[in-house]
PyMOL Python script that loads the backbone (N, CA, C, O; Angstrom):
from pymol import cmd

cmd.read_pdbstr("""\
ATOM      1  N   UNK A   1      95.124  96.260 113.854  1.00  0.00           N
ATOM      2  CA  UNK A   1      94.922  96.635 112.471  1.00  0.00           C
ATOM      3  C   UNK A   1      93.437  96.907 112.239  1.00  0.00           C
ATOM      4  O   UNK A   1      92.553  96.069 112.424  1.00  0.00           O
ATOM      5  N   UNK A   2      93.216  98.361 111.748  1.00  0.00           N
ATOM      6  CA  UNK A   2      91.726  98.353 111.041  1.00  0.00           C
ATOM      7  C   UNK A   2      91.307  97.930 110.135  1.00  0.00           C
ATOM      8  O   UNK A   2      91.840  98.215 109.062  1.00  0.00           O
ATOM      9  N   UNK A   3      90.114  97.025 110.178  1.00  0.00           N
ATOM     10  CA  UNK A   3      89.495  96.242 109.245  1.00  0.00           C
ATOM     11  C   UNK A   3      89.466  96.862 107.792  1.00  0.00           C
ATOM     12  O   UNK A   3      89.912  96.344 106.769  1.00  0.00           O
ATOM     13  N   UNK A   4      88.695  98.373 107.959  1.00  0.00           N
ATOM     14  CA  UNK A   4      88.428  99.042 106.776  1.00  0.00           C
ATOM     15  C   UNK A   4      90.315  99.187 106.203  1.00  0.00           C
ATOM     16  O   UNK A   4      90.674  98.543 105.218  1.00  0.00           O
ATOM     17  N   UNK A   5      91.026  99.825 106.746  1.00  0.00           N
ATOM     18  CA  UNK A   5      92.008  99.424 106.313  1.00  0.00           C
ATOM     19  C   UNK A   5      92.712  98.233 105.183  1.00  0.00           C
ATOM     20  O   UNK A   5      93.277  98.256 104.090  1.00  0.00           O
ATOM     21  N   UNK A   6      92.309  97.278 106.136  1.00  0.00           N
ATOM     22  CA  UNK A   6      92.767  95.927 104.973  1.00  0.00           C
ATOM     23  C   UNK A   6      92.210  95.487 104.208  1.00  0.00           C
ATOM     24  O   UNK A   6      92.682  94.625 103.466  1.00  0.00           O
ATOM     25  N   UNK A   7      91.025  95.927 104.129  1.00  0.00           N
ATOM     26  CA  UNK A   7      89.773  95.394 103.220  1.00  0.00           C
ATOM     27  C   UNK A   7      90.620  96.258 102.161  1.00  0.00           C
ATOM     28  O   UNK A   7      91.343  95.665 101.360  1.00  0.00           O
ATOM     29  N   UNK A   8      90.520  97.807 102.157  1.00  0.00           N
ATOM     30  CA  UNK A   8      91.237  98.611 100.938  1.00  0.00           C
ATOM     31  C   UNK A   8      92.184  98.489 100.360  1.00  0.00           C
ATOM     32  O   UNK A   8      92.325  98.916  99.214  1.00  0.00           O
ATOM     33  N   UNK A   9      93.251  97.747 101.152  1.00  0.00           N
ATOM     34  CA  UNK A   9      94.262  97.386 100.614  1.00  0.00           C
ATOM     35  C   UNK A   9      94.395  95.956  99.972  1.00  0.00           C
ATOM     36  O   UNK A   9      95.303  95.605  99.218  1.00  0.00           O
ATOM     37  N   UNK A  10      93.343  95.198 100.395  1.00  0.00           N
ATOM     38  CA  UNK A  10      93.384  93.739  99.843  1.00  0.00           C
ATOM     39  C   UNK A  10      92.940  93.976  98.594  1.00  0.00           C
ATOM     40  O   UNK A  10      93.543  93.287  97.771  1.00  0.00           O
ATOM     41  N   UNK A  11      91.948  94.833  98.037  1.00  0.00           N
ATOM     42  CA  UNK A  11      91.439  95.409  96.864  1.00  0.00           C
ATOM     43  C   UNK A  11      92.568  95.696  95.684  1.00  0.00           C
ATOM     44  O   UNK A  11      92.410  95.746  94.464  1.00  0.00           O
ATOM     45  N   UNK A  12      93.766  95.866  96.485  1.00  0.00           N
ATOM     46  CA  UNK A  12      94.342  96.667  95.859  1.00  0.00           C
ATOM     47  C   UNK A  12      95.440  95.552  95.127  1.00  0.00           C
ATOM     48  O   UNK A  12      95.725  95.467  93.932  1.00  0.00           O
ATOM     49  N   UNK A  13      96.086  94.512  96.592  1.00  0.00           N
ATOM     50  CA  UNK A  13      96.878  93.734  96.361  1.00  0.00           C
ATOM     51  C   UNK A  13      96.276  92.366  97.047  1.00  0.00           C
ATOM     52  O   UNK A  13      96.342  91.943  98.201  1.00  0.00           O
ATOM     53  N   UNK A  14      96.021  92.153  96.553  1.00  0.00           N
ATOM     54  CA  UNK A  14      94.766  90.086  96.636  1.00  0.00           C
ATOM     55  C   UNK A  14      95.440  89.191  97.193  1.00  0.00           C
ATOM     56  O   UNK A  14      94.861  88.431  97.970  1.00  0.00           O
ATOM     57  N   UNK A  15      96.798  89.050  96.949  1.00  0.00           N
ATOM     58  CA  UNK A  15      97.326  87.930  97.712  1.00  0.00           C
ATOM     59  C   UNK A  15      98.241  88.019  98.752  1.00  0.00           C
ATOM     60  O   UNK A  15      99.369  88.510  98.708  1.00  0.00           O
ATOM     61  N   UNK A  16      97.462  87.322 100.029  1.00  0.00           N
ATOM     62  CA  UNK A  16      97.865  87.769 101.162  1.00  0.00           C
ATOM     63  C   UNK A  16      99.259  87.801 101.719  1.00  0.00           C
ATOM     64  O   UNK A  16      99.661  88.674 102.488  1.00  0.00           O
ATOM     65  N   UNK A  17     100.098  86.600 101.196  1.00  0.00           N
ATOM     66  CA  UNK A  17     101.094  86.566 101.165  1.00  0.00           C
ATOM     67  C   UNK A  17     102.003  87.588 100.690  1.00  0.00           C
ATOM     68  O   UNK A  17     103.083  87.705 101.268  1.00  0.00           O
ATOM     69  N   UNK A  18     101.679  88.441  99.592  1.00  0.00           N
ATOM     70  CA  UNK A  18     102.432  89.262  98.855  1.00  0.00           C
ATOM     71  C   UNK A  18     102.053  90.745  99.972  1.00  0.00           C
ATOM     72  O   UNK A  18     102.917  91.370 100.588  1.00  0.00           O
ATOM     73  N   UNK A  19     100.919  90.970  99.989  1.00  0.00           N
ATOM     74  CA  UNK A  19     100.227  91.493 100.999  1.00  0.00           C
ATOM     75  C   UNK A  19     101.254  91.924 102.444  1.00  0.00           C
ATOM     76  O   UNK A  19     101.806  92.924 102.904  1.00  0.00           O
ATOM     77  N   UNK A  20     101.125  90.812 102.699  1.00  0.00           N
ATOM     78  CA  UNK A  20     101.793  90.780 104.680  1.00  0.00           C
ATOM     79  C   UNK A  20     103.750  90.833 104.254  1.00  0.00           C
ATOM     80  O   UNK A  20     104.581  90.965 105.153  1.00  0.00           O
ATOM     81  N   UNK A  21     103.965  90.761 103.435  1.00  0.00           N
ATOM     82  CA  UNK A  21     105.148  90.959 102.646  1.00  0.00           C
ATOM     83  C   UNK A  21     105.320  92.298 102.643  1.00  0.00           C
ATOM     84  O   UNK A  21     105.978  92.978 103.431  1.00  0.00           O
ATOM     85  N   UNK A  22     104.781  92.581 101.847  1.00  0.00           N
ATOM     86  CA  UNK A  22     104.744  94.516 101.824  1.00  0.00           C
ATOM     87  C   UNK A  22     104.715  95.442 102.897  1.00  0.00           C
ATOM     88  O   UNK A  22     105.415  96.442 103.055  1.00  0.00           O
ATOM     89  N   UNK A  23     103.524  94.829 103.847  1.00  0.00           N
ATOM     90  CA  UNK A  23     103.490  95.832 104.818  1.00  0.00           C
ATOM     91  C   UNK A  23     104.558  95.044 105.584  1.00  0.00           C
ATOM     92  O   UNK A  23     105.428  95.622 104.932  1.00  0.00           O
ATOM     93  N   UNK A  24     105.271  94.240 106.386  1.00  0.00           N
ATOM     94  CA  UNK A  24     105.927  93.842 106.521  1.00  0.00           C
ATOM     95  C   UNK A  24     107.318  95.013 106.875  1.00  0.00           C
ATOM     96  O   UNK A  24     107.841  95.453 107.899  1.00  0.00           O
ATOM     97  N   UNK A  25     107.496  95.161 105.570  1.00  0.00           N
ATOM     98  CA  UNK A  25     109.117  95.983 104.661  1.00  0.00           C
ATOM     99  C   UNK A  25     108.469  97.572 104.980  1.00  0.00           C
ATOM    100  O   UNK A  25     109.286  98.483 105.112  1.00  0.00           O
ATOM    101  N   UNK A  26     107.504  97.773 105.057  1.00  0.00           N
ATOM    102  CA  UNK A  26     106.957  98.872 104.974  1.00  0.00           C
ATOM    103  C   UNK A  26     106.932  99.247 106.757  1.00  0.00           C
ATOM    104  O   UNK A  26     107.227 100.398 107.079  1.00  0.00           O
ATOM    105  N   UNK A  27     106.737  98.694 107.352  1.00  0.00           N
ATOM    106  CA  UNK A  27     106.355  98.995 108.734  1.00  0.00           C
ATOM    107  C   UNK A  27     108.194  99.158 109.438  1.00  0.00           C
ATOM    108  O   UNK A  27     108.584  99.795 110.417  1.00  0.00           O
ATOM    109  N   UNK A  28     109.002  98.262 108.413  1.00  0.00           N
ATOM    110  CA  UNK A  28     110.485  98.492 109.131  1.00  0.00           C
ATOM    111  C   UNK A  28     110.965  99.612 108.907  1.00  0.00           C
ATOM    112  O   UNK A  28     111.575 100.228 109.781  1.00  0.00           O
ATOM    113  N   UNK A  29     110.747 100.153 107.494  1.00  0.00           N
ATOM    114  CA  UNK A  29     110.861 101.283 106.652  1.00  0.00           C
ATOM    115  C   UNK A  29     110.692 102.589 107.786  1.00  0.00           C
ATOM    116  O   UNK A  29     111.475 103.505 108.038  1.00  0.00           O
ATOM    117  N   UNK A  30     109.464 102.302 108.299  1.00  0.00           N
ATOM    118  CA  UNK A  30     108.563 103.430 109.288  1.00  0.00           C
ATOM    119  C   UNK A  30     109.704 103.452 110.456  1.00  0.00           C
ATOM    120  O   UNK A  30     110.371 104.458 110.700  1.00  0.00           O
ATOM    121  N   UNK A  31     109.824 102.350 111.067  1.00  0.00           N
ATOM    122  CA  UNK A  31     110.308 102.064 112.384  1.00  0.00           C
ATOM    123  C   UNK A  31     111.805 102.855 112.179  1.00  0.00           C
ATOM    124  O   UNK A  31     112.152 103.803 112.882  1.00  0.00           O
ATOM    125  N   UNK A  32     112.415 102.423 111.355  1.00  0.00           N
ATOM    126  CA  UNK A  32     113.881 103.431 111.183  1.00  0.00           C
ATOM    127  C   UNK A  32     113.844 104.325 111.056  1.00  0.00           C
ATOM    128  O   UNK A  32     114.758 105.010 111.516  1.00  0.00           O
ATOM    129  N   UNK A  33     112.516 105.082 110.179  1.00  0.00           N
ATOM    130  CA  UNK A  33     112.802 106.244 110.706  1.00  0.00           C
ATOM    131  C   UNK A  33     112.364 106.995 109.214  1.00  0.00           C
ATOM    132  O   UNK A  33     112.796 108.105 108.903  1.00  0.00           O
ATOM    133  N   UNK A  34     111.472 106.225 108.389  1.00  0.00           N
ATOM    134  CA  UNK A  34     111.127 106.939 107.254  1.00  0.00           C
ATOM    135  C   UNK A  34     109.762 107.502 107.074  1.00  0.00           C
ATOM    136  O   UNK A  34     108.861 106.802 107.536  1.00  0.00           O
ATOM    137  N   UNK A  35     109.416 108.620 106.500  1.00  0.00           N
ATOM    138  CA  UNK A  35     108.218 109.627 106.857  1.00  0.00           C
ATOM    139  C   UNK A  35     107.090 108.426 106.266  1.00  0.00           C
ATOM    140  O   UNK A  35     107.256 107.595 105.374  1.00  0.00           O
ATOM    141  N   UNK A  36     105.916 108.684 107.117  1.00  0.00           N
ATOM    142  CA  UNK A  36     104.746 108.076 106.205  1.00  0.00           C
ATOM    143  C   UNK A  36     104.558 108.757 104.814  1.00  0.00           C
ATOM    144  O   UNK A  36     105.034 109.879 104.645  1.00  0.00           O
ATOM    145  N   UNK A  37     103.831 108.078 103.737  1.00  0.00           N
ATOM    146  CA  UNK A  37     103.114 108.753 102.920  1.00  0.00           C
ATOM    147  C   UNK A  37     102.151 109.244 102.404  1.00  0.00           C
ATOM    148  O   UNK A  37     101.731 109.729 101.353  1.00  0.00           O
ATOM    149  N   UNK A  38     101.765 108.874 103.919  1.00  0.00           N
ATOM    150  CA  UNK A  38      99.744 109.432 104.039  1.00  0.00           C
ATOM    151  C   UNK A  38      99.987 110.738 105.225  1.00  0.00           C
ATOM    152  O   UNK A  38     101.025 110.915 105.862  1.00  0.00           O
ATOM    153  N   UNK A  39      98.930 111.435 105.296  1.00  0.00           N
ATOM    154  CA  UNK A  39      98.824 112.135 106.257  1.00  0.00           C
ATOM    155  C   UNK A  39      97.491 111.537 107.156  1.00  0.00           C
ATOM    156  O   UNK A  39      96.592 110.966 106.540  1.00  0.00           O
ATOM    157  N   UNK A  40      97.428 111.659 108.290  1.00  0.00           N
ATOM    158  CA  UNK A  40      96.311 111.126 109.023  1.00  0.00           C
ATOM    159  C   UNK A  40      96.121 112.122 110.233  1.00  0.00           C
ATOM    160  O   UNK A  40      97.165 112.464 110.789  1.00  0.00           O
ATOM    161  N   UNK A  41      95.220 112.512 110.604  1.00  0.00           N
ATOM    162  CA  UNK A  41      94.496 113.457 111.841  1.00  0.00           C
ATOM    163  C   UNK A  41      94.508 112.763 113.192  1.00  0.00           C
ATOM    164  O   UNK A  41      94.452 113.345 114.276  1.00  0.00           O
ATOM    165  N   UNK A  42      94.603 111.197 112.967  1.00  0.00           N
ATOM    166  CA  UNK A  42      94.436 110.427 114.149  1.00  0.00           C
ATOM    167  C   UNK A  42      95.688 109.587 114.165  1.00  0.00           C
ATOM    168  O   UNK A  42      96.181 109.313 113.070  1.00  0.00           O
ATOM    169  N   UNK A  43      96.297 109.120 115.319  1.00  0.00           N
ATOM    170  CA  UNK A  43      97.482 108.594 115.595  1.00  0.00           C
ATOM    171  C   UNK A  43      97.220 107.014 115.062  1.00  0.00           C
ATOM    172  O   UNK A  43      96.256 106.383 115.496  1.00  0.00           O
ATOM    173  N   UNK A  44      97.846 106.624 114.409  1.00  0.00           N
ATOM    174  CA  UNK A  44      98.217 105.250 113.138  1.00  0.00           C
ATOM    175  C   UNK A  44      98.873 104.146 113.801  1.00  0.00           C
ATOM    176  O   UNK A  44     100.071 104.335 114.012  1.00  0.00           O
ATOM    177  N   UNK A  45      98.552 103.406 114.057  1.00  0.00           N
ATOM    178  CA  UNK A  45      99.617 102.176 114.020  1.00  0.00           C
ATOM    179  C   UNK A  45     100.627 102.208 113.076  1.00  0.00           C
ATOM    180  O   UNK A  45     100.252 102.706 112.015  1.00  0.00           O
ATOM    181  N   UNK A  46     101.907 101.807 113.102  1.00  0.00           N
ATOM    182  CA  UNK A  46     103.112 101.597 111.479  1.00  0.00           C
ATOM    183  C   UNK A  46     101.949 100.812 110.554  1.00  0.00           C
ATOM    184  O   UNK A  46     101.941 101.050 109.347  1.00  0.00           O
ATOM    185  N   UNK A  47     101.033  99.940 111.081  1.00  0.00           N
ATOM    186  CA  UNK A  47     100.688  98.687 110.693  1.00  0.00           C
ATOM    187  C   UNK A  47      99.577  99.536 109.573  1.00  0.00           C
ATOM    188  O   UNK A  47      99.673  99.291 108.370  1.00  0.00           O
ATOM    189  N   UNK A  48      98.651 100.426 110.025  1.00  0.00           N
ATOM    190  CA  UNK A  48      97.609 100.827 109.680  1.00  0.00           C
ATOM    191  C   UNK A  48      98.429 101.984 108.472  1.00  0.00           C
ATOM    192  O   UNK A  48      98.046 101.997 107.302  1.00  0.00           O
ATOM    193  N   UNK A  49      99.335 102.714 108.855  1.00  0.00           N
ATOM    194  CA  UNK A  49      99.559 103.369 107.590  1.00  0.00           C
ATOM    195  C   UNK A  49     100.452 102.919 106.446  1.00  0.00           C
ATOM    196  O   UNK A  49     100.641 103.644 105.469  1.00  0.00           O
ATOM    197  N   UNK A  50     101.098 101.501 106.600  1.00  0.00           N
ATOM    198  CA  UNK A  50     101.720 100.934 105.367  1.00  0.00           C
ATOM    199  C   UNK A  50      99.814 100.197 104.704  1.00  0.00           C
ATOM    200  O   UNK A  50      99.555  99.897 103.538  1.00  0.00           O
ATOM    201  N   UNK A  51      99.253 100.146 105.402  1.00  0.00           N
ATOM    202  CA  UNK A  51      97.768  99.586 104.768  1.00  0.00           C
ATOM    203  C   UNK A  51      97.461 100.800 104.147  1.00  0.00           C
ATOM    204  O   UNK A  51      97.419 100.628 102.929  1.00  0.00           O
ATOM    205  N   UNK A  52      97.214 102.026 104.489  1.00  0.00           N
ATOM    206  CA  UNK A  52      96.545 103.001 104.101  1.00  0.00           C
ATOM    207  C   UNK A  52      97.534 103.427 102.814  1.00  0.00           C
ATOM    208  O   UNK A  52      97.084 104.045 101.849  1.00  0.00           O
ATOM    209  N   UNK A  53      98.930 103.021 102.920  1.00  0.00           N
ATOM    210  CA  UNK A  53      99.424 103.684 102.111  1.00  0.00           C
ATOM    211  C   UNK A  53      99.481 102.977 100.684  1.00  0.00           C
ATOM    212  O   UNK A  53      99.926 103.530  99.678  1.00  0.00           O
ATOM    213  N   UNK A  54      99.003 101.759 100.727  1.00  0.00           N
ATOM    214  CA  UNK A  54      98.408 100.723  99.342  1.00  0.00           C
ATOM    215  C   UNK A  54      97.205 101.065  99.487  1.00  0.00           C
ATOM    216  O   UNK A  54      97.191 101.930  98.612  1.00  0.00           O
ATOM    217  N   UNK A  55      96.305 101.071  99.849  1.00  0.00           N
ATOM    218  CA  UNK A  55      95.265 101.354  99.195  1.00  0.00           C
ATOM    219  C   UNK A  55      95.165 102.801  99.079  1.00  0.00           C
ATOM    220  O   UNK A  55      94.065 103.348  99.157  1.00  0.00           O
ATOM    221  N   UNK A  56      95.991 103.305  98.940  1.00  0.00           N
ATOM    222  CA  UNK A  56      95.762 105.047  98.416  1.00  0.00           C
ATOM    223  C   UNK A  56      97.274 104.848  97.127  1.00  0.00           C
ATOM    224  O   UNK A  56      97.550 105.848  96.463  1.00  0.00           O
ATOM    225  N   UNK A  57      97.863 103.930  96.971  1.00  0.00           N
ATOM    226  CA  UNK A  57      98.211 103.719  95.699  1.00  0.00           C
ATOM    227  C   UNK A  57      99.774 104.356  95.894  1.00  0.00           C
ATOM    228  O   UNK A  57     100.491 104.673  94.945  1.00  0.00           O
ATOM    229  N   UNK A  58     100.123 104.467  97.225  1.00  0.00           N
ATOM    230  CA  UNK A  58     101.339 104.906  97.268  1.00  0.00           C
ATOM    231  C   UNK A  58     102.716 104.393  97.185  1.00  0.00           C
ATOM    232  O   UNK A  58     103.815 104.908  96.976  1.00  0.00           O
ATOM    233  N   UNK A  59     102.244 103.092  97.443  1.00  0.00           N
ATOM    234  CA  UNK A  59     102.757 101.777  97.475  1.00  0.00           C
ATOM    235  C   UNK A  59     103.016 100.850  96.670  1.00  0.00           C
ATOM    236  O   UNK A  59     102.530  99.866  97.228  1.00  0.00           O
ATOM    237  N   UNK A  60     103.481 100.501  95.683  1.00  0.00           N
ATOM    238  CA  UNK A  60     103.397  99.260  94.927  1.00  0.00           C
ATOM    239  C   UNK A  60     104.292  97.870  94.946  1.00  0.00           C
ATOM    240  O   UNK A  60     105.023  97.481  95.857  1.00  0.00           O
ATOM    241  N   UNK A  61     104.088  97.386  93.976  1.00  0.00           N
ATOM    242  CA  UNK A  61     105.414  95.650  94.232  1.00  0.00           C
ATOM    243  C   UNK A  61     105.698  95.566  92.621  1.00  0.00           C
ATOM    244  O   UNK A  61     105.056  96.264  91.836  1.00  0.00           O
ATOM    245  N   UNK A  62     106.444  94.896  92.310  1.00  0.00           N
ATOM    246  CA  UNK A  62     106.949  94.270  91.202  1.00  0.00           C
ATOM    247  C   UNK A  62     107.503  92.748  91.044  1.00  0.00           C
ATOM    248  O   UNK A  62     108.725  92.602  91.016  1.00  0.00           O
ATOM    249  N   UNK A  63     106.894  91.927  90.969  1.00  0.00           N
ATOM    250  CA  UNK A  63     107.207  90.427  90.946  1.00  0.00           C
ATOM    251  C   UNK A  63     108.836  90.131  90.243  1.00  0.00           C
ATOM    252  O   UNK A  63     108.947  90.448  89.059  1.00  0.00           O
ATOM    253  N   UNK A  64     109.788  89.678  90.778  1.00  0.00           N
ATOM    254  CA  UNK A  64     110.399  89.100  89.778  1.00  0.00           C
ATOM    255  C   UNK A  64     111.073  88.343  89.243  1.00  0.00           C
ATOM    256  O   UNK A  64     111.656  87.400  89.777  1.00  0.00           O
ATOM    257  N   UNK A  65     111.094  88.679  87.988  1.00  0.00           N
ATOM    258  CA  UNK A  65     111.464  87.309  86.988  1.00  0.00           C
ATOM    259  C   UNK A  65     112.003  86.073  87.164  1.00  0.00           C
ATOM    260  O   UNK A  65     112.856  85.980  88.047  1.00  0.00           O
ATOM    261  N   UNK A  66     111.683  84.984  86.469  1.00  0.00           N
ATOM    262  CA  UNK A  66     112.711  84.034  86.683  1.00  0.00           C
ATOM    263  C   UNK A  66     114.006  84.518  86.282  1.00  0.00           C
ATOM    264  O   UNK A  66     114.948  84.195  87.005  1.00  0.00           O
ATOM    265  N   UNK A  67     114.283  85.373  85.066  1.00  0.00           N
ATOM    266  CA  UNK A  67     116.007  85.714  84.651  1.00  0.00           C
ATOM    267  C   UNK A  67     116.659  87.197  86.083  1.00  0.00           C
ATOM    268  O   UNK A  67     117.815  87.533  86.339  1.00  0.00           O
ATOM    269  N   UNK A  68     116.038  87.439  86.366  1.00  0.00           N
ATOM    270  CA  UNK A  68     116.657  87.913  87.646  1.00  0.00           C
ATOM    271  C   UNK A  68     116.659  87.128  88.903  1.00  0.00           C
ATOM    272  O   UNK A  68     117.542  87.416  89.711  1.00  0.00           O
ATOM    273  N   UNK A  69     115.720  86.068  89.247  1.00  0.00           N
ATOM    274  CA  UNK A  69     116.174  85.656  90.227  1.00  0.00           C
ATOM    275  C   UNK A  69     117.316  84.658  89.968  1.00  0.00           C
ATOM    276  O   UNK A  69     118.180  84.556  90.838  1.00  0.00           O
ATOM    277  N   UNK A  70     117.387  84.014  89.003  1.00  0.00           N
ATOM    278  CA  UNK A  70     118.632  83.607  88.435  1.00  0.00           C
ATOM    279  C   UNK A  70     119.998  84.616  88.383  1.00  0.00           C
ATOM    280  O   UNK A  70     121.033  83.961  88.259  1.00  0.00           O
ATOM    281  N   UNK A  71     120.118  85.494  88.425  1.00  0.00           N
ATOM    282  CA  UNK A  71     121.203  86.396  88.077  1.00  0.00           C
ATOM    283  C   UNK A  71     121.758  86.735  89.784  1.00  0.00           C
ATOM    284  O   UNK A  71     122.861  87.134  90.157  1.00  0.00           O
ATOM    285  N   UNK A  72     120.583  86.415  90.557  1.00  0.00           N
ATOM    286  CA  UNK A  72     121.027  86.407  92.462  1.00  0.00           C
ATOM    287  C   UNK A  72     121.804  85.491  92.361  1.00  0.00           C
ATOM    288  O   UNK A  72     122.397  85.072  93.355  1.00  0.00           O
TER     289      UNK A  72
END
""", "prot")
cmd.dss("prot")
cmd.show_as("cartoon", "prot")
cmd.util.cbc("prot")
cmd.orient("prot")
């Protein structure tokens, strides 16, 4: 993983946990077989473009609720 990478994306989303969560779902996303949403000139790790793809805002999360996790 590139540093500059995670630094941009930690900017973006602060807690690491929620963080390694995302890219996480994001890197399986890749692996099956879904297009990135960055373009890059240089060959990416899955790892490096679910990073690139939060800190370029492509990416987001939504916490939720206690009345939905109740409704699981």
């Amino acid at each position: 993983m590139r540093d500059d990478y995670l630094n941009a994306a930690r900017k973006i989303i602060d807690d690491p946990n929620i963080l390694i969560n995302i890219v996480s779902c994001r890197v399986k996303q890749l692996r099956r077989g879904s297009r990135a949403l960055v373009e890059s000139l240089e060959k990416l790790s899955l790892e490096d473009t679910a990073l690139r793809e939060i800190a370029e805002g492509k990416i987001s999360y939504q916490l939720a609720t206690i009345e939905e996790l109740a409704r699981r």
